[in-house]
C-alpha positions in Angstrom: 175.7 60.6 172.5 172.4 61.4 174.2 173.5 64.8 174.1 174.3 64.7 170.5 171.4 63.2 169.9 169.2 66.0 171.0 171.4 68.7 170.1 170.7 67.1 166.6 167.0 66.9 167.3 167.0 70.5 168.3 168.8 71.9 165.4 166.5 69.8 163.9 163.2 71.2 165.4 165.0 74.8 165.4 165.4 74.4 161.3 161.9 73.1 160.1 159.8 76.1 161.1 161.5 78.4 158.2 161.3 75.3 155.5 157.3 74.9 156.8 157.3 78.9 155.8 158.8 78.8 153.0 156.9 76.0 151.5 153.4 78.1 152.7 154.9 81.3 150.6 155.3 79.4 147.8 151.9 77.6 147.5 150.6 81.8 148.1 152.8 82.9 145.2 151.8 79.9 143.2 147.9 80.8 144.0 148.3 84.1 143.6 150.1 83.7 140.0 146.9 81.4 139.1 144.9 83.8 139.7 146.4 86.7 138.1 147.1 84.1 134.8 142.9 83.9 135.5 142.5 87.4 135.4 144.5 88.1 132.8 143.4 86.0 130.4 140.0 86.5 131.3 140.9 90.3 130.1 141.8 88.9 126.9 139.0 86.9 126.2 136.7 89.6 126.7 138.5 91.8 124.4 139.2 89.3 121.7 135.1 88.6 122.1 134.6 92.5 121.8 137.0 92.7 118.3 134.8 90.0 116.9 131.7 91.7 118.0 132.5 95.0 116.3 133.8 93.3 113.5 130.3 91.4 113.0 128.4 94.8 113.5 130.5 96.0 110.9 129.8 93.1 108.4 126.1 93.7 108.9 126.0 97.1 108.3 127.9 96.8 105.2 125.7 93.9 103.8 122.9 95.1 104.7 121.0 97.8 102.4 118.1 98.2 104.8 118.9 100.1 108.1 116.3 101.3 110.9 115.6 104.4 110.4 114.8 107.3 113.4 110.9 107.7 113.7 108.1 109.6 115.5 107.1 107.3 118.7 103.9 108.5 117.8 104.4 106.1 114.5 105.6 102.7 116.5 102.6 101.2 116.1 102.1 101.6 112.7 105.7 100.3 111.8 106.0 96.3 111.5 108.8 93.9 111.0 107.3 90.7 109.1 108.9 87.5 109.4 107.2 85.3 106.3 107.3 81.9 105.9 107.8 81.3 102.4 111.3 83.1 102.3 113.9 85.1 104.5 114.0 88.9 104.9 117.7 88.6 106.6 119.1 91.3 104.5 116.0 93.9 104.9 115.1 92.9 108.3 115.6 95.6 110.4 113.3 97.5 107.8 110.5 98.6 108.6 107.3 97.7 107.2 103.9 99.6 107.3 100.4 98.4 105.9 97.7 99.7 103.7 94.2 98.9 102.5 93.3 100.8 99.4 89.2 100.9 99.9 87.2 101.9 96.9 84.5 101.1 94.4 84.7 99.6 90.8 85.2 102.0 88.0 86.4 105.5 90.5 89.7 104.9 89.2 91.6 102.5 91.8 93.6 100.8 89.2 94.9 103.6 88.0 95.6 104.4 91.4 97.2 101.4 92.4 99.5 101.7 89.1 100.5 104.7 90.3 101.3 103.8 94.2 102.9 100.2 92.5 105.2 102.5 90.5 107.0 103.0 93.9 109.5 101.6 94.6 109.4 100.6 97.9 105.6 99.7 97.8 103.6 95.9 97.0 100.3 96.8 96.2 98.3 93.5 95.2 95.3 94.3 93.3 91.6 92.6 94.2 92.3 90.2 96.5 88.5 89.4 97.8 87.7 89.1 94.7 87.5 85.1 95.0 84.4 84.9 97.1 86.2 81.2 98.9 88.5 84.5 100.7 85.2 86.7 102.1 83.0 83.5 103.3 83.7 85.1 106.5 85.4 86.6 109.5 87.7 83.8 109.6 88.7 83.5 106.0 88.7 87.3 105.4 91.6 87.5 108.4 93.4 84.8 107.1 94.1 85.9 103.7 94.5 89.6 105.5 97.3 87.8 107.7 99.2 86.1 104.3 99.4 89.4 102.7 100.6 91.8 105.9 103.1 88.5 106.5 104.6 89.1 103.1 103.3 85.4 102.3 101.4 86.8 99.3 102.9 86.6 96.2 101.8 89.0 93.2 103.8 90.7 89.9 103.5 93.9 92.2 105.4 92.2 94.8 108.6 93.9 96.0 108.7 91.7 99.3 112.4 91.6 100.3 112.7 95.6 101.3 109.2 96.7 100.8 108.5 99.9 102.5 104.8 99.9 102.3 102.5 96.6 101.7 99.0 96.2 100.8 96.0 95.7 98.1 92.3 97.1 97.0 89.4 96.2 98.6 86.1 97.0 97.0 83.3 97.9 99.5 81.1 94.5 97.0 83.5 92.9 98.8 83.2 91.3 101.9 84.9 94.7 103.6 80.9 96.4 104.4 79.5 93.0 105.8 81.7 92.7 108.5 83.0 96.6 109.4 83.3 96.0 113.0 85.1 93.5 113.3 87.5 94.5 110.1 87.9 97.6 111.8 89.3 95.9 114.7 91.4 94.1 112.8 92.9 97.5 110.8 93.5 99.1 114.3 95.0 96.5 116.3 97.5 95.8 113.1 98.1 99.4 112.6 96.7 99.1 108.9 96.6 102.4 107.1 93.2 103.1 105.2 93.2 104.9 101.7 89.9 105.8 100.8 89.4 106.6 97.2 86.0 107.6 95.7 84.4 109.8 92.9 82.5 112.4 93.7 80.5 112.1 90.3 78.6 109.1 90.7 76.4 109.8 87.2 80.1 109.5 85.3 81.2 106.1 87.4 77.6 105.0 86.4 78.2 105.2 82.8 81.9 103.8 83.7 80.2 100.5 85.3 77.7 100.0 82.0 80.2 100.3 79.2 82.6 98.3 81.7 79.8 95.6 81.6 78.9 96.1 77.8 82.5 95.4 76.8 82.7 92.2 79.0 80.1 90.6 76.4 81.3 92.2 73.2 85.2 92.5 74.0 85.5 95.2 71.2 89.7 95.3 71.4 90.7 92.4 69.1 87.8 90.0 71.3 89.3 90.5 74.6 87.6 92.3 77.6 89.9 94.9 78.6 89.0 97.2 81.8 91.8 99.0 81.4 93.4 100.5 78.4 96.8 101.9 78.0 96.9 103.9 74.5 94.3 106.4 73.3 93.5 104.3 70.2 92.5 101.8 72.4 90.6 104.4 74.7 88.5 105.8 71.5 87.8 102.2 70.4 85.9 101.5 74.4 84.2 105.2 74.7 82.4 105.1 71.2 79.8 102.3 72.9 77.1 104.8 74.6 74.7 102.9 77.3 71.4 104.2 77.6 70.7 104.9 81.0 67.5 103.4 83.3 66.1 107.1 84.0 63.1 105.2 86.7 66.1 104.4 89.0 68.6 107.0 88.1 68.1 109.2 91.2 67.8 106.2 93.5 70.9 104.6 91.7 72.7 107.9 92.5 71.5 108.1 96.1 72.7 104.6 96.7 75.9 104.5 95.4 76.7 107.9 97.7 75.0 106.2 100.9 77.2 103.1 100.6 80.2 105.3 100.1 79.3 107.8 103.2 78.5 104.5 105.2 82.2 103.2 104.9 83.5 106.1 105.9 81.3 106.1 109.1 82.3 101.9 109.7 86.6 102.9 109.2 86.6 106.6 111.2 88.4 105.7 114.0 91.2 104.0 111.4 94.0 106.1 110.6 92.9 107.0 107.0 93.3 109.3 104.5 90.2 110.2 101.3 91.6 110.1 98.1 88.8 111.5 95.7 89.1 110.7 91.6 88.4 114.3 90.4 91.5 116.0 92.3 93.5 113.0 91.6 92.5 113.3 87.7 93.6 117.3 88.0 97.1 117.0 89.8 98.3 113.4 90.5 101.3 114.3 91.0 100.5 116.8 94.3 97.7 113.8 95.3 100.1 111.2 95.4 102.9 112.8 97.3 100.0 113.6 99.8 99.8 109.9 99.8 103.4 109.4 100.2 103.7 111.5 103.1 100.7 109.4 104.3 102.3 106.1 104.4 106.0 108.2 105.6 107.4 107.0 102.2 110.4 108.7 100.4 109.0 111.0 97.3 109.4 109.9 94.1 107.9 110.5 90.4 105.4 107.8 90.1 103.7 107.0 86.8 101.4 104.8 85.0 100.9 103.6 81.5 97.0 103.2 82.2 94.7 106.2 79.8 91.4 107.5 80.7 88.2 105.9 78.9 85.8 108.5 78.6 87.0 112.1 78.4 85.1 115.3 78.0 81.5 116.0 78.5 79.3 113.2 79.5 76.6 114.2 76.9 79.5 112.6 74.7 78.7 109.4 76.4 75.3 109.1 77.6 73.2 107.7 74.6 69.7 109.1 76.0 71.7 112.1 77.1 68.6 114.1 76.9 66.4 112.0 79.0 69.1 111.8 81.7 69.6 115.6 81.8 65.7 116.6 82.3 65.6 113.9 84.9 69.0 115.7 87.1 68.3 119.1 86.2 66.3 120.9 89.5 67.6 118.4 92.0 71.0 117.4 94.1 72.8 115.8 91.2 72.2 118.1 88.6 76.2 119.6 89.5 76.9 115.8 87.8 75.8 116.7 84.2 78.0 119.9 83.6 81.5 118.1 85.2 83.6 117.9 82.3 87.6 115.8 82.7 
C-alpha cells in the first residue's frame, strides 16, 4: 500500500510539471493576444482620428472664402491677423490683414481719394478719425483709437470688416499726427502701418480751395447745407461761382508755410514704409495712380471709381477775385509756376 501510495505520488509529481507549463503558455498567449488587441486597435483609432481630421480640413476649406495666400517673407511684418472684440472673423481668419494711414491736408483732394481706395473691395478706409479733438489729447488717446481701428473694433459705412484686405483712415497733419511724430512713428513701424502720403503741389489753388470751403460753411449755397464735397457738375458750378479775395501781405508766407509743414511730415515718417501720392498726377491719370497704390498695399487690381466732381476747374484767374493783385505779387518769385497751372 505504501508502495502504491508513492507510486501514486510519483505519477503524481511526474504529471504536474507539464499542467504548471501549460498553464504558463496560456497566460503568454493570453498576454500576448491583449496586446496585439492593444495594438490593433490602437491602429484603428489613429486612423479613424486621421479620417475625421482630413474630413474637418476639408469642411474648412470649403466654408471658408478667405485662404492664406503665398507672400514675400520680406512682407511678414506688414501682414496682420486681427482678432476684434466686437464680432468674429472665423470665416476670413486666416486672411490677411495689412494697415494704412492716408496722411494729407484739407482740400488736396483726400476725399476724393479715399472714395476712390473705399471703392475697393477688399479695403475699410474710415474717413477723419482725429477729427474729435477728445481722440488727439495725447499719446495715450491717439494709440487707443489707432488700436480700435487696426483691431477692426471701428465701425464706419466704409467698413468691409469680415474679409478686409486692407484697413485704415485719413489723418490730417491739423491733427494731432505733427505734435507727436516720434512717437507715432514708432507706433506705424512697430505695427507695420503703411503710410500714403497725398499732397498738392499747388498750394495757391488748395489756398483758394480752403477759403471757398470756409465761405460755404457760413452761407451753405446748395439748398442751405454746407457741402465739401459735390457729386454733380451743377452742384460744382453752383460752389466755384463764390471768388475769395485773397490776403496778398501774407500770401508768400502763407505759401511758404503750407509747403514747410508738408516737407516737415515727410522728414517726421521717412523711415515708414510710405508711398507720395500728389493731387496733380492723380487729377491726370487716376486710374495708373491708384493701381500704383494697389500694388502698394499688395491688393488685387480692380477699376475703382468715385461719384465725387471737381470744384474749381480751369484757370485760377477764374477763381481768384483779386486775381490781379495775386498775380503781380507771384510773378518774379518761386511760386509764380502756381498762377499758370490749369486742371
Amino acid at each position: 500500500m505504501a508502495e502504491l501510495l508513492f507510486s501514486f505520488n510519483k505519477d503524481t509529481l511526474t504529471i504536474k510539471p507539464p499542467k504548471k507549463a501549460s498553464l504558463v503558455l496560456r497566460l503568454m498567449l493570453s498576454a500576448f493576444a491583449m496586446v496585439c488587441g492593444i495594438y490593433i486597435c490602437s491602429i484603428c483609432l489613429k486612423q479613424m482620428n486621421l479620417q475625421n481630421k482630413n474630413k474637418f480640413l476639408f469642411f474648412d476649406d470649403f466654408e471658408t472664402p478667405c485662404n492664406d495666400t503665398v507672400v514675400d517673407r520680406s512682407q511678414t511684418p506688414f501682414l496682420h491677423y486681427p482678432k476684434p472684440k466686437t464680432f468674429n472673423r472665423s470665416e476670413c481668419a486666416g486672411n490677411p490683414v495689412r494697415l494704412f494711414a492716408i496722411v494729407s491736408m484739407q482740400r488736396s483732394g483726400s476725399g476724393w481719394f479715399e472714395t476712390l481706395l473705399n471703392s475697393h473691395v477688399n479695403v475699410s478706409s474710415n474717413g477723419e478719425i482725429f477729427g474729435p479733438k477728445s481722440r488727439r489729447d495725447n499719446v495715450s488717446s491717439i494709440v487707443k483709437t489707432l488700436d480700435r481701428v487696426y483691431n477692426l473694433d471701428w465701425f464706419t459705412s466704409s467698413s468691409k470688416n469680415e474679409c478686409s484686405a486692407a484697413i485704415g483712415f485719413k489723418w490730417m497733419l491739423n491733427q494731432g499726427l505733427m505734435q507727436h511724430p516720434k512717437e507715432i512713428a514708432e507706433y506705424f513701424n512697430d505695427r507695420g502701418v503703411n503710410v500714403i502720403f497725398l499732397f498738392r503741389r499747388n498750394m495757391l489753388r488748395r489756398l483758394v480751395s480752403m477759403l471757398a470751403n470756409a465761405f460755404d460753411k457760413g452761407a451753405k449755397l446748395l439748398h442751405g447745407v454746407h457741402m465739401s464735397h459735390v457729386h454733380s457738375p451743377e452742384e460744382a458750378s453752383l460752389l466755384s461761382k463764390y471768388k475769395p479775395n485773397i490776403n496778398i501781405t501774407s500770401l508768400k508766407s502763407d505759401l511758404r508755410g503750407m509747403e514747410s509743414t508738408s516737407m516737415k511730415a515727410l522728414n517726421y515718417f521717412n523711415a515708414t514704409r510710405h508711398i507720395i501720392i500728389y493731387y496733380e498726377d492723380l487729377i491726370r491719370d487716376p486710374s495708373q495712380k491708384m493701381i500704383e497704390v494697389e500694388d502698394f498695399l499688395k491688393l488685387p487690381r480692380m477699376n475703382l471709381t468715385s461719384q465725387q466732381v471737381k470744384i474749381h476747374k480751369g484757370a485760377l484767374s477764374e477763381h481768384i477775385e483779386n486775381w490781379d493783385e495775386v498775380n503781380k505779387t507771384l510773378t518774379g518769385t518761386a511760386y509764380e509756376k502756381f498762377l499758370q497751372a490749369d486742371y
